[in-house]
SEKOLGU-568872 format. One record per residue (C-alpha): z negated, x, y; residue in one letter. Coordinates in Angstrom, 2 decimals, decimal comma. Example, Ala and Ser with C-alpha at 12.3 -4.5 7.8 and 13.67 -1.06 7.14 Angstrom:
(pt (-7,80 12,30 -4,50) "a"),
(pt (-7,14 13,67 -1,06) "s"),
# end
This chain:
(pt (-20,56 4,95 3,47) "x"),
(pt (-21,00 1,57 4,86) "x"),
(pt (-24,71 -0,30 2,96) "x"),
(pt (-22,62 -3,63 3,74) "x"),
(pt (-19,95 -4,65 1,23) "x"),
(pt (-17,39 -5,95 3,69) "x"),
(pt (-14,99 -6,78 1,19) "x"),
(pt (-16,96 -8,96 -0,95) "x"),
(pt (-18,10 -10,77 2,43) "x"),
(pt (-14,26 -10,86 3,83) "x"),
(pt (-13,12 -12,33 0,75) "x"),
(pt (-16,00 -15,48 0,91) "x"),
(pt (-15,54 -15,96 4,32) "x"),
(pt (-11,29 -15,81 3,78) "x"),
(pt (-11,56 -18,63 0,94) "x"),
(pt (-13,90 -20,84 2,78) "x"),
(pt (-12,19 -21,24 5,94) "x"),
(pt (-8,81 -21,26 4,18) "x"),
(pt (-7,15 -19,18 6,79) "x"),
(pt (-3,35 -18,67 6,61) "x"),
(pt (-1,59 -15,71 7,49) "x"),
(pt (0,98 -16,62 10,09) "x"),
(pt (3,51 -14,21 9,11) "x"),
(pt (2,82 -15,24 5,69) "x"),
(pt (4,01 -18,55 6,29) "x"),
(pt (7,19 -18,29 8,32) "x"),
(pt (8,80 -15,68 5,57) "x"),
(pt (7,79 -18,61 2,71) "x"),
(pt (9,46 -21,00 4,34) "x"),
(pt (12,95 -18,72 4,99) "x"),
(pt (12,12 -17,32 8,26) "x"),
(pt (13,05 -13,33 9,25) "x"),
(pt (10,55 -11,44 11,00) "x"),
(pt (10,50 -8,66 13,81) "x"),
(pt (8,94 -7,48 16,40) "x"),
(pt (10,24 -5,66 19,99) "x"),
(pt (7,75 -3,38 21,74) "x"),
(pt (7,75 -4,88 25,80) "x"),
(pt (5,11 -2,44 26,95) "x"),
(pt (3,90 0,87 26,09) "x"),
(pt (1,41 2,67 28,52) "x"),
(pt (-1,99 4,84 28,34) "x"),
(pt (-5,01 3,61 28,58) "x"),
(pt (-8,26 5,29 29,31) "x"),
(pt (-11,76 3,92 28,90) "x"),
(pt (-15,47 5,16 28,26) "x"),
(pt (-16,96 4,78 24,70) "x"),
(pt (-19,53 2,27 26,35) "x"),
(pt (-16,54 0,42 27,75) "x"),
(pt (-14,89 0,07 24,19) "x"),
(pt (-18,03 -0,75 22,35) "x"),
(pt (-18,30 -3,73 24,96) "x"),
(pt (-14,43 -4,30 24,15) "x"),
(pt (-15,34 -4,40 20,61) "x"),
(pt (-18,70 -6,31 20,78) "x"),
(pt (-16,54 -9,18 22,86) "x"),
(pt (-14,04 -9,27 20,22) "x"),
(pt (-11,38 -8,61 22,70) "x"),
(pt (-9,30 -6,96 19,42) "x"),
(pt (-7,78 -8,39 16,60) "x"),
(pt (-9,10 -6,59 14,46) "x"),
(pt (-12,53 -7,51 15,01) "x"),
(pt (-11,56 -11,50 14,37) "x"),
(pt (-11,27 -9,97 10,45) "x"),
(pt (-14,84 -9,27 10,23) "x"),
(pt (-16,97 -12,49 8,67) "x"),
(pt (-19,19 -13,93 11,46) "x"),
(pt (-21,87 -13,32 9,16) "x"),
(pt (-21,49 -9,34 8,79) "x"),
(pt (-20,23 -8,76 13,14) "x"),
(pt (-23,40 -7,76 14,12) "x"),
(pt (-24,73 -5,46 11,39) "x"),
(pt (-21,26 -3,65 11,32) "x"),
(pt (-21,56 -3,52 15,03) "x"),
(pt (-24,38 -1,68 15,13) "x"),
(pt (-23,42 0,49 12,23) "x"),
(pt (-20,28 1,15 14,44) "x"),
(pt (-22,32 2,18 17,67) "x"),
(pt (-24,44 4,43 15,66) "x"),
(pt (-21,42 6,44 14,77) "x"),
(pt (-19,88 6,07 18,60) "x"),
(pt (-23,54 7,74 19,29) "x"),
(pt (-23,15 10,67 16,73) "x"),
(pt (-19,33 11,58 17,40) "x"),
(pt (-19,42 10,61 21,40) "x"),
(pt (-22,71 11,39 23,02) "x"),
(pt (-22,63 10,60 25,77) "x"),
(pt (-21,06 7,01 25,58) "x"),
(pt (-19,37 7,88 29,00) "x"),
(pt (-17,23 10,32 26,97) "x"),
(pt (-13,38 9,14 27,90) "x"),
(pt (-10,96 8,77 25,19) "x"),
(pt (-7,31 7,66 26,01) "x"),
(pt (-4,70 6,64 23,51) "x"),
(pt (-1,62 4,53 24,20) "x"),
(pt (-1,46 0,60 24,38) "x"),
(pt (1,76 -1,32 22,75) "x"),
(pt (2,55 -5,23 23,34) "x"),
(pt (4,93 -6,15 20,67) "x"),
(pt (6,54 -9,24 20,55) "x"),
(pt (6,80 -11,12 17,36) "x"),
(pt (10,08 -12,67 16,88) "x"),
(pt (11,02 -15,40 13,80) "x"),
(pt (14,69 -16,70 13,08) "x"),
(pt (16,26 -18,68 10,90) "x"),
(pt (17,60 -16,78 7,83) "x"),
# end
């Protein structure tokens, strides 16, 4: 279990910069959402490779993390990546998906 309570930090962070959801927004004001997948392919990097993915904040994902918290969860993150993937040249491969997000007029 995580020592950092990323919750109570993502909710402080979430209130003070007053960030909207975009999805969020277009459905409250009578929009319909969907999505169409344009791309699906595999992908294949090293551990090191993703950490640096991750560290650059190349994902979404790691834009939900408070500023404040990135680093220490980072680290907490590559300490796992070194006790399930030693080496960090280990190759993993998964599949990659582009959607397209699509709003219309109800």
């Amino acid at each position: 279990m995580s020592k950092f309570n990323y919750y109570d930090a993502a909710a402080s962070t979430y209130a003070q910069a007053r960030w909207m959801d975009v999805d969020t927004y277009f459905c409250s004001k009578g929009y319909q959402s969907s999505y169409q997948v344009a791309k699906v392919w595999a992908v294949t990097n090293t551990v090191e490779a993703l950490l640096g993915f991750f560290t650059a904040k190349a994902y979404g994902l790691c834009w939900q993390v408070p500023e404040e918290a990135f680093d220490a969860v980072m680290n907490e993150f590559e300490v796992f990546c070194l006790e399930h993937y030693d080496p960090l040249q280990t190759e993993l491969s998964s599949e990659a998906t582009f959607k397209i997000w699509v709003y219309a007029a109800s």
